[in-house]
Backbone as CSV, one residue per row, in Angstrom:
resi,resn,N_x,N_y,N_z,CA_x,CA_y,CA_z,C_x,C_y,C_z
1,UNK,-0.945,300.270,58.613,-1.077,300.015,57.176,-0.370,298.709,56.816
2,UNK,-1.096,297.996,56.023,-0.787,296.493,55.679,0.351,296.995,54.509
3,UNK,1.231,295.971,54.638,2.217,295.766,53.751,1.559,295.490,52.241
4,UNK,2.489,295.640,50.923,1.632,294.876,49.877,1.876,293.591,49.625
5,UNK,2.773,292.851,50.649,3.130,291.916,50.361,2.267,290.650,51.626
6,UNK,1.517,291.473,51.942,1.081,290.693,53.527,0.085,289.760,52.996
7,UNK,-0.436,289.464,51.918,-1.121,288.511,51.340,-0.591,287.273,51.454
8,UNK,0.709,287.317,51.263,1.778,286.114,51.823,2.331,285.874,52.706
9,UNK,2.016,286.394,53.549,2.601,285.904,55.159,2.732,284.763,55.747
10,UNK,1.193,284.110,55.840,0.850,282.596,56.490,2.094,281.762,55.453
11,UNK,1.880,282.267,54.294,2.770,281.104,53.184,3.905,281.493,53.515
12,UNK,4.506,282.181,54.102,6.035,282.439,53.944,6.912,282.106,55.422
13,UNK,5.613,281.936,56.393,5.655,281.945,57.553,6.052,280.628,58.236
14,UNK,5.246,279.641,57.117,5.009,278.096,57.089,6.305,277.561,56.167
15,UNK,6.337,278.294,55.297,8.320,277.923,54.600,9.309,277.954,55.361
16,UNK,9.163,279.261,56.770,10.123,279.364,57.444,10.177,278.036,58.601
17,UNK,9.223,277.814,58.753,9.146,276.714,59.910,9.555,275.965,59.544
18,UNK,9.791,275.568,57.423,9.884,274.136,56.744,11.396,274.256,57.050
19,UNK,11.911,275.459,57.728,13.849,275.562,57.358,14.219,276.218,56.214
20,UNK,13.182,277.117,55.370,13.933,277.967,54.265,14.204,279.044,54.856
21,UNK,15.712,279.318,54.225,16.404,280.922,54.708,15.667,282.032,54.443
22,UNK,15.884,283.044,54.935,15.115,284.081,55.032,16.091,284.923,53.300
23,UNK,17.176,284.399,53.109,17.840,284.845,51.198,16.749,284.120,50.505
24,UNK,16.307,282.964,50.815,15.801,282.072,50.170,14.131,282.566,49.488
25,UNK,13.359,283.156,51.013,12.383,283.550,50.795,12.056,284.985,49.367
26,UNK,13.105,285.382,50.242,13.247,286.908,49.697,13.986,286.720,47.982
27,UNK,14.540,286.041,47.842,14.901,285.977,46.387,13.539,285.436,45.626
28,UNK,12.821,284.251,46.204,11.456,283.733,45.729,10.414,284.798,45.088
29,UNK,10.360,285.531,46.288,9.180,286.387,46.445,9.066,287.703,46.364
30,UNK,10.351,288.362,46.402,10.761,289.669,46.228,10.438,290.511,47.783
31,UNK,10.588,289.648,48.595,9.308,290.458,49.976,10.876,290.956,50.755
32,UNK,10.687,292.298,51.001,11.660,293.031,51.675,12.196,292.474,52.553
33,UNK,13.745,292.604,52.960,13.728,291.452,54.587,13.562,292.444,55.777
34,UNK,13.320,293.557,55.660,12.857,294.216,56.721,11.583,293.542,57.096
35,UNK,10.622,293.604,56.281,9.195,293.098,56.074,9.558,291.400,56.829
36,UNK,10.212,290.671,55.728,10.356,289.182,56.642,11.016,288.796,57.900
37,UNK,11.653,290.007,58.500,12.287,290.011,59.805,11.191,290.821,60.778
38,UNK,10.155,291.077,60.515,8.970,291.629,61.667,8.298,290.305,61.418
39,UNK,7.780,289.198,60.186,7.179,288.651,60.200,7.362,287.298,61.548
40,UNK,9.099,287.312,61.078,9.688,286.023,61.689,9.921,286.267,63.324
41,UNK,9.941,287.445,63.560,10.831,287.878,64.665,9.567,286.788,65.790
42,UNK,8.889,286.720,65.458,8.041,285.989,66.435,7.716,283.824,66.618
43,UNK,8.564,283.447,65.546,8.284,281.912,64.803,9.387,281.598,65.684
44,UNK,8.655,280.387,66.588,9.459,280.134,66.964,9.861,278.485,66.662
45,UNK,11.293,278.486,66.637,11.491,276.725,65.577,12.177,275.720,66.583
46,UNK,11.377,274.883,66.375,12.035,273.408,66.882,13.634,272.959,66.997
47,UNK,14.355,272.727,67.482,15.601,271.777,67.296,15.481,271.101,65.617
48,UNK,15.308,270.502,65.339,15.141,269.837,64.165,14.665,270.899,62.803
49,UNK,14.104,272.152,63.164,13.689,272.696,62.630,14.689,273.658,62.247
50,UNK,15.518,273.993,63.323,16.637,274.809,63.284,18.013,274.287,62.673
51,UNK,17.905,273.232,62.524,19.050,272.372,62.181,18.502,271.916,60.483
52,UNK,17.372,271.976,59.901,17.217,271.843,58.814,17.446,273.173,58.204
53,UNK,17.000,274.463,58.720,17.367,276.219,58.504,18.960,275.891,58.142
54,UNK,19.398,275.541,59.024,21.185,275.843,58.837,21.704,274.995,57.742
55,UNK,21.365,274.099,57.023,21.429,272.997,56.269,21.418,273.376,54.886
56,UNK,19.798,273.931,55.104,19.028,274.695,54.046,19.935,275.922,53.277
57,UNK,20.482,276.726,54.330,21.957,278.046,54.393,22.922,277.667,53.686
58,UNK,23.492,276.421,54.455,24.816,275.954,53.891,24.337,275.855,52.381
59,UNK,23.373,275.174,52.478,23.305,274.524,50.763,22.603,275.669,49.877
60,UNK,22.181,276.407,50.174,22.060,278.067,49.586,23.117,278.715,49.212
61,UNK,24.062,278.524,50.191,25.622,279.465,50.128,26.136,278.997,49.068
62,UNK,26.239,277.458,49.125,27.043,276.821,48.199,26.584,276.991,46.676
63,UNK,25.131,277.202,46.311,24.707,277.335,45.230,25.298,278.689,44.768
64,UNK,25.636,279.337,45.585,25.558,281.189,45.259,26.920,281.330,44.841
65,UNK,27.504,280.472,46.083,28.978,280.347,45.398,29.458,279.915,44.352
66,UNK,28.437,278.850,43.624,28.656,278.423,42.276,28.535,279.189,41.224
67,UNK,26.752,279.515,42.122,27.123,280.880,40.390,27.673,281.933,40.557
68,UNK,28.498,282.561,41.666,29.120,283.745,41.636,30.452,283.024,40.701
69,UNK,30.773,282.007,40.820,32.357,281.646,40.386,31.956,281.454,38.548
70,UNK,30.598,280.990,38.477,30.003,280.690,36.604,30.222,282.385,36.385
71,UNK,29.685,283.123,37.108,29.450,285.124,36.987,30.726,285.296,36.448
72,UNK,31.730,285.389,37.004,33.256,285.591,37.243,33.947,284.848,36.217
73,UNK,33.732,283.823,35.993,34.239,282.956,35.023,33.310,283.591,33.443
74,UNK,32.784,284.290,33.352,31.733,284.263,32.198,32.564,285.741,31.785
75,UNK,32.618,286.409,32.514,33.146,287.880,32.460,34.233,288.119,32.351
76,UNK,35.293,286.672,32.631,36.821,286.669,32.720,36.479,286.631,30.707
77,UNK,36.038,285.038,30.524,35.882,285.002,29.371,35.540,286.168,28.199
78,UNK,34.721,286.745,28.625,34.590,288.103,27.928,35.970,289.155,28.018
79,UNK,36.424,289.363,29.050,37.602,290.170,28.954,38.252,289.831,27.925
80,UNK,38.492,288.686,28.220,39.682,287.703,27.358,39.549,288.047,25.635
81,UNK,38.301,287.939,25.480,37.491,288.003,24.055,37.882,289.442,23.643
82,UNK,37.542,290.179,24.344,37.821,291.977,24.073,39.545,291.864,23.665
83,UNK,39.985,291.263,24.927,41.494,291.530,24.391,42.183,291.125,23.366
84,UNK,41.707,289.750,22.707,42.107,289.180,22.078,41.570,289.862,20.341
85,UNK,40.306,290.409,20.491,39.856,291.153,19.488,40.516,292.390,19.089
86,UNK,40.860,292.977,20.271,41.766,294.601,20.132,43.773,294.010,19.716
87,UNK,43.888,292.812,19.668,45.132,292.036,19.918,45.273,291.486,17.938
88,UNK,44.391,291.049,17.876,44.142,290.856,16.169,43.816,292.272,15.471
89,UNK,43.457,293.077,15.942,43.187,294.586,15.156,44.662,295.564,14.774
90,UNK,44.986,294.808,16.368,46.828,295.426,15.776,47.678,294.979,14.944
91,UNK,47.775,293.337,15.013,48.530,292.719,14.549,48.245,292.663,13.083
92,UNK,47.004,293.007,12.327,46.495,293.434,11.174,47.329,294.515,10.816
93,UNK,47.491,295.843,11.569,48.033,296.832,10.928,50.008,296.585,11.033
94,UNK,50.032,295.496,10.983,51.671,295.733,11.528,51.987,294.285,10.209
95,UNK,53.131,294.319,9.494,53.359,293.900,8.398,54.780,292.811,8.593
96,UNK,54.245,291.509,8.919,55.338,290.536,9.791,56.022,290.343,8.839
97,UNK,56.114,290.731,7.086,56.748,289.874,6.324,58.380,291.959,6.273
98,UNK,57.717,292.005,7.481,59.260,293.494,7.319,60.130,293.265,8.033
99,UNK,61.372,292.927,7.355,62.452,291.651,8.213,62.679,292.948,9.735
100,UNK,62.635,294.067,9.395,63.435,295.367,10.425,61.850,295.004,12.095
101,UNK,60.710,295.186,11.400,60.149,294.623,12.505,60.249,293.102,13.320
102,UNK,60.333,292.245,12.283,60.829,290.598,12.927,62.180,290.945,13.539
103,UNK,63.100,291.961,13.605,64.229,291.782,13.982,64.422,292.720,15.326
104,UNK,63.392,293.691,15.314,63.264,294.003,16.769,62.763,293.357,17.524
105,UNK,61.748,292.668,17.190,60.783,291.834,18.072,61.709,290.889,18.385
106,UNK,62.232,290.298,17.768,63.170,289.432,18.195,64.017,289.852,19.262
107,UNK,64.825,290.849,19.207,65.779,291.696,20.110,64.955,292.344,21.578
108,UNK,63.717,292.038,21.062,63.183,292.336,22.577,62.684,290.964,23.279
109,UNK,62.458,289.985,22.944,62.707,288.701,23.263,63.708,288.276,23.541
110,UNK,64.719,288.617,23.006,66.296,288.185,23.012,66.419,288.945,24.667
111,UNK,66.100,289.881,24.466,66.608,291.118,26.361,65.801,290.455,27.229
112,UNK,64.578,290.058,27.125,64.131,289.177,28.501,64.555,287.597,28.603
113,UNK,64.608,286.763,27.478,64.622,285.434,27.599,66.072,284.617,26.938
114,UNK,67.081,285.752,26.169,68.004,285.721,25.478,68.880,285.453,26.662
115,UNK,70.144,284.218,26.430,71.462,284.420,27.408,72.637,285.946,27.002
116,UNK,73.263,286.210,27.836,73.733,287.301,27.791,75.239,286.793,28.165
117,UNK,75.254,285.830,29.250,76.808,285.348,29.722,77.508,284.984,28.644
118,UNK,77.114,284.432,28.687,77.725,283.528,27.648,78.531,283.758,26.215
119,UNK,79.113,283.546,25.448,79.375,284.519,24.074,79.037,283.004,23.182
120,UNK,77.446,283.453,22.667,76.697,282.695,22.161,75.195,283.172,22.293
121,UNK,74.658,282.544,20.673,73.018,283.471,20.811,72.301,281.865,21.270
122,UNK,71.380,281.700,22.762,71.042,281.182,22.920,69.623,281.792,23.522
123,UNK,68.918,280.748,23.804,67.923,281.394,24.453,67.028,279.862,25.227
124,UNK,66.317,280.241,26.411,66.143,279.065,27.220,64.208,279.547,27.328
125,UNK,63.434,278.455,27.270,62.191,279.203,27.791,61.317,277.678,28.295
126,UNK,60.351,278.127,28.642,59.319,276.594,29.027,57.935,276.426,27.838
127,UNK,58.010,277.681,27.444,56.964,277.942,26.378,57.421,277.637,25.229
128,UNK,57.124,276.321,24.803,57.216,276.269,23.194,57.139,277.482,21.659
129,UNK,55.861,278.235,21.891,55.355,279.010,21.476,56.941,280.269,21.193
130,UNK,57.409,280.439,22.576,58.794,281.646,22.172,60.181,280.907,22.080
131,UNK,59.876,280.035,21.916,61.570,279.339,20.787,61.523,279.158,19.961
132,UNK,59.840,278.525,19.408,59.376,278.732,18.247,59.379,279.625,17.016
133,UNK,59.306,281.110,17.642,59.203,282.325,17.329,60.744,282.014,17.055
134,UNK,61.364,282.185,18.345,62.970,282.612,18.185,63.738,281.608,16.944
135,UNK,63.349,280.205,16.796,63.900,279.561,15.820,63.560,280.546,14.226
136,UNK,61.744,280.679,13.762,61.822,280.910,12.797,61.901,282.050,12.660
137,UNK,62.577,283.140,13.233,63.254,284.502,12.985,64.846,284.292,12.622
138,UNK,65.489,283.450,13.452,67.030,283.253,13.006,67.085,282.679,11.681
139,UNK,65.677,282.013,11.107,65.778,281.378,10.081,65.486,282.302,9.257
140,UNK,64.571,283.348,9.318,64.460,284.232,8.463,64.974,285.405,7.876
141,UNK,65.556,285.738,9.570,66.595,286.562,9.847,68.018,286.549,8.544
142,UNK,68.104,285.209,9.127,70.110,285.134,9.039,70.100,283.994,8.767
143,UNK,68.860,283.604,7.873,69.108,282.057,6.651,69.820,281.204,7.959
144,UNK,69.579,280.905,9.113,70.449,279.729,9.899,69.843,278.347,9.339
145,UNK,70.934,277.345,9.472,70.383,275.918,9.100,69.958,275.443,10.862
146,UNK,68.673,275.479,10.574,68.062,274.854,12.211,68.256,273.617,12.438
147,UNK,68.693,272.546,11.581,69.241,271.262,11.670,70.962,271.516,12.365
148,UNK,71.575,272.561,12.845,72.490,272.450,13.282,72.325,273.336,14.829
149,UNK,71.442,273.292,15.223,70.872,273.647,16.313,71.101,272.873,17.382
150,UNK,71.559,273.268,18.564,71.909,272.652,19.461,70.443,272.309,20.906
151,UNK,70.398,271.624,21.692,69.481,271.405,22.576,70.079,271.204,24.019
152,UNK,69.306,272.065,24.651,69.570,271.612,26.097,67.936,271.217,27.112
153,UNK,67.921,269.994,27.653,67.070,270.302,28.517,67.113,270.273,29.740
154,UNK,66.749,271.095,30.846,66.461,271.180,32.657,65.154,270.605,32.780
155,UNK,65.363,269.703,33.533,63.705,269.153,33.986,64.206,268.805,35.295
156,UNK,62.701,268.486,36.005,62.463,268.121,37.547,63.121,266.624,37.415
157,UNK,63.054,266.232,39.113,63.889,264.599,38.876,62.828,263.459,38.674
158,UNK,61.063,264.073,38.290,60.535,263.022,38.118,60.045,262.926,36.856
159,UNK,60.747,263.605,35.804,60.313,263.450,34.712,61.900,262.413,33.630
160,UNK,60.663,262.013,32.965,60.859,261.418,31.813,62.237,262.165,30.757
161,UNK,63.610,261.625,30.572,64.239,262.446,29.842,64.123,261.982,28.284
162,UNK,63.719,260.919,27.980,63.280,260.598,26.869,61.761,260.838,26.507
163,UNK,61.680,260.857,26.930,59.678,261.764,26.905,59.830,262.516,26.716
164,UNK,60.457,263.557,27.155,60.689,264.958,27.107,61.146,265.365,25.923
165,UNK,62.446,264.702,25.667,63.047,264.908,24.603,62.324,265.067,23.182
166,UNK,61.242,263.555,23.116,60.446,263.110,22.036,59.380,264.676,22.050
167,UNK,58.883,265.183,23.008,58.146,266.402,22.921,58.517,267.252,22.634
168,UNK,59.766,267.780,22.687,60.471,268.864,22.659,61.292,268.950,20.786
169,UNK,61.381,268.006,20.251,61.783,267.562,18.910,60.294,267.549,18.565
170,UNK,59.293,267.009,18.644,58.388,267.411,17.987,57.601,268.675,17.993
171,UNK,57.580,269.477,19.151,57.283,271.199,19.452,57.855,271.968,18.508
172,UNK,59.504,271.701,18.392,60.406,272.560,17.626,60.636,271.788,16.142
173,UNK,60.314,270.997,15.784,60.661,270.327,14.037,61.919,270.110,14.277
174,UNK,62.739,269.745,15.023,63.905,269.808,14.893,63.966,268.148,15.283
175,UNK,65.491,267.841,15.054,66.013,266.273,15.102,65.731,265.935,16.615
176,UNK,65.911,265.022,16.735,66.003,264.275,18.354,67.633,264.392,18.674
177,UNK,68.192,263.885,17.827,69.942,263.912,17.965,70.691,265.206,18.159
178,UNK,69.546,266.300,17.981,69.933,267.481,18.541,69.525,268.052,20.281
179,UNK,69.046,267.434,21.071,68.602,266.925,22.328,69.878,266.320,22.975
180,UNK,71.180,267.092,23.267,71.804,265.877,24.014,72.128,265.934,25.187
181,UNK,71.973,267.458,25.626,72.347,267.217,27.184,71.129,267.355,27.845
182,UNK,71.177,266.689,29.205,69.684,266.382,29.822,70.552,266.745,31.683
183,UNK,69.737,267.915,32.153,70.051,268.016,33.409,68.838,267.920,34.303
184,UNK,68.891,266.733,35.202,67.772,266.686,36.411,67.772,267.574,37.606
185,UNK,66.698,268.316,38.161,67.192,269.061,39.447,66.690,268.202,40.426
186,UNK,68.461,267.738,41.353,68.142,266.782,42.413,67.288,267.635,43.575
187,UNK,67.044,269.202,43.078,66.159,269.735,44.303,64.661,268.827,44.521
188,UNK,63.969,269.062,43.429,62.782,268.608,43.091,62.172,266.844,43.444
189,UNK,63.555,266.845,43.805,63.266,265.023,44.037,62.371,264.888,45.476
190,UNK,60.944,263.980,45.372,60.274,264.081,46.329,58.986,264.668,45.538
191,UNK,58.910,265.889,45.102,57.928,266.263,44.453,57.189,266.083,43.559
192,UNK,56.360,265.654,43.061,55.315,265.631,41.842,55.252,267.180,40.957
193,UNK,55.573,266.848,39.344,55.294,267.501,38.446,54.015,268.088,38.067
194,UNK,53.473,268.890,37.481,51.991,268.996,36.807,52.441,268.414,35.729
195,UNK,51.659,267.788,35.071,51.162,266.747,33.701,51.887,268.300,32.696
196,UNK,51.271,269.244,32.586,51.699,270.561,31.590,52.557,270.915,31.775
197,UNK,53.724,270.517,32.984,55.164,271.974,32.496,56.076,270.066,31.954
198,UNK,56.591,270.748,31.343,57.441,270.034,30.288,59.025,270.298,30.174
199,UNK,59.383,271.239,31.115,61.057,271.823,31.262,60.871,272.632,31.173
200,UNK,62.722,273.019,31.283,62.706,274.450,30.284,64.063,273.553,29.016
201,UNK,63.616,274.227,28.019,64.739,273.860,27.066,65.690,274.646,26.461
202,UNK,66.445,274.920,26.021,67.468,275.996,25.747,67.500,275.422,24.371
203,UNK,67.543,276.501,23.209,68.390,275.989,21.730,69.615,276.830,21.825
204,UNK,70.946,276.377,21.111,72.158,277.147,21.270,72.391,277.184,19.312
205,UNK,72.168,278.820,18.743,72.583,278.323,17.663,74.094,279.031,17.017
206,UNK,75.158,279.453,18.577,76.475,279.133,18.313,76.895,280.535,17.927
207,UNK,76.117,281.457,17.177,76.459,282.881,16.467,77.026,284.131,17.268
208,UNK,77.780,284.240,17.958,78.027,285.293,18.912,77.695,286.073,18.346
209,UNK,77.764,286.808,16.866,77.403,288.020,16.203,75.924,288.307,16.236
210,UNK,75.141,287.703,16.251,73.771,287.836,16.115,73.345,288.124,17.622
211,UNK,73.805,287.319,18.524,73.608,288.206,20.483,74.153,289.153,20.667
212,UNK,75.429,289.648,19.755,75.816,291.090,20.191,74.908,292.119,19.331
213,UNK,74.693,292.000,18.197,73.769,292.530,17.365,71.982,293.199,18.072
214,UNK,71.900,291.680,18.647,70.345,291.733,19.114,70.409,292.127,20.628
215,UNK,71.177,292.359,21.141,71.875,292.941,22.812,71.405,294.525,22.302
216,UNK,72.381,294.455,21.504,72.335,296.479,20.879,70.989,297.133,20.593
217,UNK,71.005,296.297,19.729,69.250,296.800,18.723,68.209,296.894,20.157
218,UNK,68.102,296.491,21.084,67.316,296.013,22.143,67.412,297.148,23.206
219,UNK,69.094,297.446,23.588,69.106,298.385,24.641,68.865,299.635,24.049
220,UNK,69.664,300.126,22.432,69.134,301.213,21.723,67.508,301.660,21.516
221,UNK,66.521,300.479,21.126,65.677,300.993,20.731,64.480,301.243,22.093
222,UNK,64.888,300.303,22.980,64.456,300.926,24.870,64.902,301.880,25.271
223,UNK,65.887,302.439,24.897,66.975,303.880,25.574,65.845,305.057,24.791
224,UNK,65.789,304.694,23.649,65.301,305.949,22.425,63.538,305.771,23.115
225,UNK,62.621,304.940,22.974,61.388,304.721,23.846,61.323,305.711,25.122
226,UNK,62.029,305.312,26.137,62.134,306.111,27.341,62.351,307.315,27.563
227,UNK,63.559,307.532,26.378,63.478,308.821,26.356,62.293,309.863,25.769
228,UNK,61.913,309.315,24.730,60.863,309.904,24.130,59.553,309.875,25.286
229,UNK,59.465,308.972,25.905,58.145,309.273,26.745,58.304,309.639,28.038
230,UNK,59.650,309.176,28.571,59.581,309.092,29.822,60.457,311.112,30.196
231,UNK,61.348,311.014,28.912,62.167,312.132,28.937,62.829,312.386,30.227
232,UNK,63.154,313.173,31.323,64.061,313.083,32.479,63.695,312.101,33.590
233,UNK,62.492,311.491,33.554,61.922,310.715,34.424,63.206,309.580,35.504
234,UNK,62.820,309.396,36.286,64.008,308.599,37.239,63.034,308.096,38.318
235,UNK,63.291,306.764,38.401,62.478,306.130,39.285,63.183,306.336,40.389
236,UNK,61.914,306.297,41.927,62.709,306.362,43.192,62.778,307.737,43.552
């Protein structure tokens, strides 16, 4: 019994001799590769013929690989979109102008990115975006004058400390003359920067009361969390 696809044989037979892959055929034509592996099992190809097949492969693969990475990239984008949609639905129901919520959020920022040594509320990050935050909460917080804000920056040894500086005063609204200590890491010397990391910068705004404050509020309201969900739980 004839295949339903055997109408195309001679034509598919004569593609293969031209060096098209047997993905190649079969994506074209829809023809089973069981079906195109009885057809072929008998074609037999030239040197030149075989070397245009493998050519033909490579440059098949490479297409597939392109659009598997456009696939992947299209679907990342969509994730992203979902999250960011379910991310604005919350932040709708939650009321930023309630100093008691700005002041936890803060205190849980303060426990990952907050100094602790030190007896002083400082905080160090590479992300503009969370000093940002952290400046206009102390301001909202606890009325601080951010013009008396202190600056520190760590950068690699091939960057710019006046560049930096000029970025880092314009990120935060704050003075340049508040920028004064500048530490290079002689590790890094030898290495090339990416164009995007920019340091890390530290603001110091001096209040020991407000790091012991936001230390507390932070370990209390994680202690009370855990317990409530985790209740006797113990890792390990």
């Amino acid at each position: 019994m004839k295949s339903r696809w055997y109408g195309l044989k001679d034509k598919v037979v004569k593609l293969r001799k031209q060096g098209f892959s047997m993905n190649m055929i079969e994506n074209r034509y829809g023809i089973a590769r069981s079906t195109l592996s009885g057809w072929f099992r008998k074609v037999k190809l030239t040197s030149a013929q075989k070397r245009k097949l493998l050519k033909n492969s490579r440059v098949g693969l490479i297409a597939a690989r392109r659009k598997a990475v456009l696939w992947h990239n299209a679907q990342k984008e969509k994730r992203l979109k979902e999250a960011e949609t379910q991310a604005i639905k919350t932040i709708k129901s939650i009321d930023i102008a309630d100093k008691k919520i700005l002041e936890l959020a803060l205190a849980i920022l303060y426990m990952g990115e907050g100094t602790k040594r030190k007896v002083e509320t400082a905080m160090g990050s590479s992300n503009p975006l969370a000093l940002k935050f952290f400046l206009a909460t102390l301001k909202a917080l606890y009325n601080l004058d951010l013009k008396k804000i202190k600056c520190q920056l760590n950068l690699r040894a091939d960057q710019n400390p006046k560049k930096m500086k000029r970025f880092w005063s314009k990120e935060l609204k704050l003075p340049l003359n508040n920028f004064r200590h500048v530490n290079l890491d002689k590790r890094t010397i030898g290495s090339k920067t990416y164009p995007y990391y920019k340091g890390v910068c530290y603001v110091y705004c001096g209040n020991v009361a407000i790091q012991r404050k936001l230390i507390c509020l932070s370990e209390i309201f994680c202690r009370k969390v855990v317990k409530k969900y985790l209740g006797t739980w113990r890792s390990g």
